[in-house]
N, C-alpha and C positions, 0 to 999 in steps of 0.2 A: 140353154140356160133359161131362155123369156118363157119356154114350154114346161120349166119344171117350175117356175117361179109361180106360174098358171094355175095348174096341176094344187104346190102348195095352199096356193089361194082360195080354192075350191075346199079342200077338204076342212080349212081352218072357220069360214064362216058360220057365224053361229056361237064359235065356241067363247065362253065364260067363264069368270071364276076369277081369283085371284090369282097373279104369278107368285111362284115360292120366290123369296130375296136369293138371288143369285150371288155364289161364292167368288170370289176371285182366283186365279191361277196361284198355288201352294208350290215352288220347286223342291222337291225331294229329294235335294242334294249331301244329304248327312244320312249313317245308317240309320239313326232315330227316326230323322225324317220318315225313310223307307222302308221301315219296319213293317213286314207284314205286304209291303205290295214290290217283293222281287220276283214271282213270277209272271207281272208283265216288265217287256225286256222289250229292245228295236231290234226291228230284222233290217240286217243291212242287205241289199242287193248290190252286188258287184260290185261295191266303189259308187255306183250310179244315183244310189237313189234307198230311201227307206222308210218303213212302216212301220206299226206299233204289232204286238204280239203278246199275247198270253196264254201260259200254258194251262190247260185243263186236264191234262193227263201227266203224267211223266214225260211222254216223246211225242205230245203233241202239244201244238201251239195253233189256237185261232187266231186268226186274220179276216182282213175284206178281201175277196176274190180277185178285184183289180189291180192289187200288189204285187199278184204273181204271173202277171201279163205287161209283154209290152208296149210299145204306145200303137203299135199297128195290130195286135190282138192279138200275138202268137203267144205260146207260155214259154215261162223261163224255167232255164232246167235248177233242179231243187239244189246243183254245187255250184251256182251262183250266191244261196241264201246262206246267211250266220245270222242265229239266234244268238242274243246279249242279254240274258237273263237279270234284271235289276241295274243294268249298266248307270253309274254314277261318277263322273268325272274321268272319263276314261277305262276307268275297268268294272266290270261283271261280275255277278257273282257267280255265274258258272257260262260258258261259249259250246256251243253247239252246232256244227253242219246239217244240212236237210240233205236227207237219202228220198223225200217222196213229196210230194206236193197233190192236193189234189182242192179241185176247185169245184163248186157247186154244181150240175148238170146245165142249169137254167138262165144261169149267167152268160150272156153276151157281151165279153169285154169288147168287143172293137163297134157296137151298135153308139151306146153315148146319147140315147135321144132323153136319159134324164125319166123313162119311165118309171112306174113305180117298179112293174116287175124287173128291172135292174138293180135295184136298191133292193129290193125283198131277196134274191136270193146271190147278193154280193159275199159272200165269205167262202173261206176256205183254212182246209189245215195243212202243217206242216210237219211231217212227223221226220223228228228227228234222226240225227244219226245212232246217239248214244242217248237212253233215258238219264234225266235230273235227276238224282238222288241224292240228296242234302237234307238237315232237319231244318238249313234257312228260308228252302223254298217249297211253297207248296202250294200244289195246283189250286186255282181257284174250280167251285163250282159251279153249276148253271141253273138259275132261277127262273121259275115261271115271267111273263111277258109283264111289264109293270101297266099300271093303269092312268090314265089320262091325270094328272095334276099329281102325279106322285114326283117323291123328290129322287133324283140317284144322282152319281158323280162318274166322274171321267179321270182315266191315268194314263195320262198319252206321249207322247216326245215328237215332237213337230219341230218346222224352220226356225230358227234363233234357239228353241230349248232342245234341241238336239242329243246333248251330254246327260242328261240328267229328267228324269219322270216328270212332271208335273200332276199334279192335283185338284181336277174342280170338284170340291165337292159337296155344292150345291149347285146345280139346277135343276129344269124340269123338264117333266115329257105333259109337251102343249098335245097330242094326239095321237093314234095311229091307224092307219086304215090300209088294208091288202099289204099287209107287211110289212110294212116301213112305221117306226116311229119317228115325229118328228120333235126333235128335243133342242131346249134352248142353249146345251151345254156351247163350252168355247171351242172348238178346232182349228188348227190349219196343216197344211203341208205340213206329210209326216204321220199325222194324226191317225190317217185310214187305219181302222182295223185295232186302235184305242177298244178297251172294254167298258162298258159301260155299268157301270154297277149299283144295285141296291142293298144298302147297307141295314140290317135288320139286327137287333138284341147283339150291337158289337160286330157282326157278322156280315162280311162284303159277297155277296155274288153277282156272276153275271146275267146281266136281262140283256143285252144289246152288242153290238158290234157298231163301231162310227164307218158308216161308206161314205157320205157326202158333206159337202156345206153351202145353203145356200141362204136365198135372203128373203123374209117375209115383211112385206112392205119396207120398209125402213132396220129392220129387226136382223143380226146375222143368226141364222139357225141352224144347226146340223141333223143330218138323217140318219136312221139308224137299221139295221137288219133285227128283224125278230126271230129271235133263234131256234123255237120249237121245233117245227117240220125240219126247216132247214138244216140244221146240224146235225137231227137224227137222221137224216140221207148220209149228209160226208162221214158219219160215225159207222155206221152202215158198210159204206165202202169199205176205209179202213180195217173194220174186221172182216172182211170177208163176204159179207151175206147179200149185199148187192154190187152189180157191176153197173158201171156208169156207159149208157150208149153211146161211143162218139164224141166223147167230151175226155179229153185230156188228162192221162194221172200217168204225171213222168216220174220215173225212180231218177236216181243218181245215175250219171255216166249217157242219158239220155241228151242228144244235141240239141240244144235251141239255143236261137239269139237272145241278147240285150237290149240294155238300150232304155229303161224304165223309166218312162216320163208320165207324169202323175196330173190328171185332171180335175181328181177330186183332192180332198185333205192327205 
């Protein structure tokens, strides 16, 4: 933690400018509320433990990479996962099992040193069993990388909001460098793997993925994956046209342990 706090401290000197007024946490507990953001949903793992997801495809759902590993580094097999697509006070608007999981090449879950390059290439997809088809839900997109003092928002379900989406949707991205934004948005437990989004003419996409949360002087701040390269790899895989060296992509019915305990958000 003091290494990545380090690390933060390094890239951020210098920087200037005004903070945008930061929004407060909105819960999205009614369908009005939720209108328009049920394709992110929480992935439960096993009973144990869970993370935020959004679908971009019909049968795929992004995540952070460290959601689908356990605390000792191994992956967990994809009939551990259920996707809860808009989940609000206990029910969904559509449930979903994972037949595949596959996690970035570059990602090192069981390292933990707080690098950048663990934050840069933390995400993964999760392609489902059955494709979403409904006219309530619909995949969000992915937008180019946002720029230093732009404003975006976060839609996460973390410790205590659990049941129900929450909404930041103001804050900012204070920089980013080798991959990682660092954004003033709110996170915790839970959170990993929130979409981060820039909303343009009406229109939400994503620029980001939340992997981390940490603290800049005094300041709580969260880190984000930047998605360009990175997703066009795991996009890649999934169709077909590259194979991942050595780096794990379990179907269903594949053995692995549990047991997901969560270092980051």
């Amino acid at each position: 933690m003091l290494r990545a706090l380090f690390i933060l401290g390094i890239w951020l000197i210098g920087a200037s400018g005004a903070v945008a007024q930061q929004g407060g946490l909105v819960t999205l507990s009614t369908g009005q509320d939720g209108r328009g953001w049920e394709a992110v949903g929480r992935i439960d793992i096993d009973g144990k433990g869970f993370c935020t997801g959004v679908l971009i495809r019909e049968d795929l759902v992004l995540t952070a990479a460290h959601c689908v590993y356990d605390h000792d580094g191994r992956p967990i097999a994809p009939e551990k996962f259920e996707f809860l697509a808009g989940l609000r006070s206990g029910r969904a608007e559509a449930y979903r099992d994972v037949r595949r999981v596959v996690a970035h090449p570059d990602f090192r879950p069981a390292n933990g040193n707080g690098l950048p390059s663990e934050v840069a290439s933390d995400i993964a997809l999760l392609q489902l069993s059955q494709p979403i088809r409904t006219t309530r839900i619909e995949p969000f997109r992915i937008a180019a990388r946002p720029y230093a003092g732009e404003a975006v928002g976060v839609v996460s379900y973390a410790r205590d909001r659990q049941d129900a989406p929450s909404l930041q949707q103001v804050c900012e991205v204070l920089g980013q460098q080798e991959g990682v934004l660092v954004l003033t948005c709110d996170v915790d437990f839970g959170a990993s793997g929130s979409p981060v989004f820039r909303v343009s003419a009406g229109v939400a996409q994503i620029v980001s993925v939340v992997s981390a949360m940490a603290m800049l002087d005094t300041r709580k701040v969260s880190l984000g994956t930047s998605l360009e390269a990175p997703l066009q790899t795991l996009l890649a895989v999934i169709d077909g046209t590259v194979m991942l060296g050595g780096q794990p992509v379990l179907l269903s019915g594949e053995r692995s342990d549990t047991g997901a305990k969560f270092v980051r958000p």
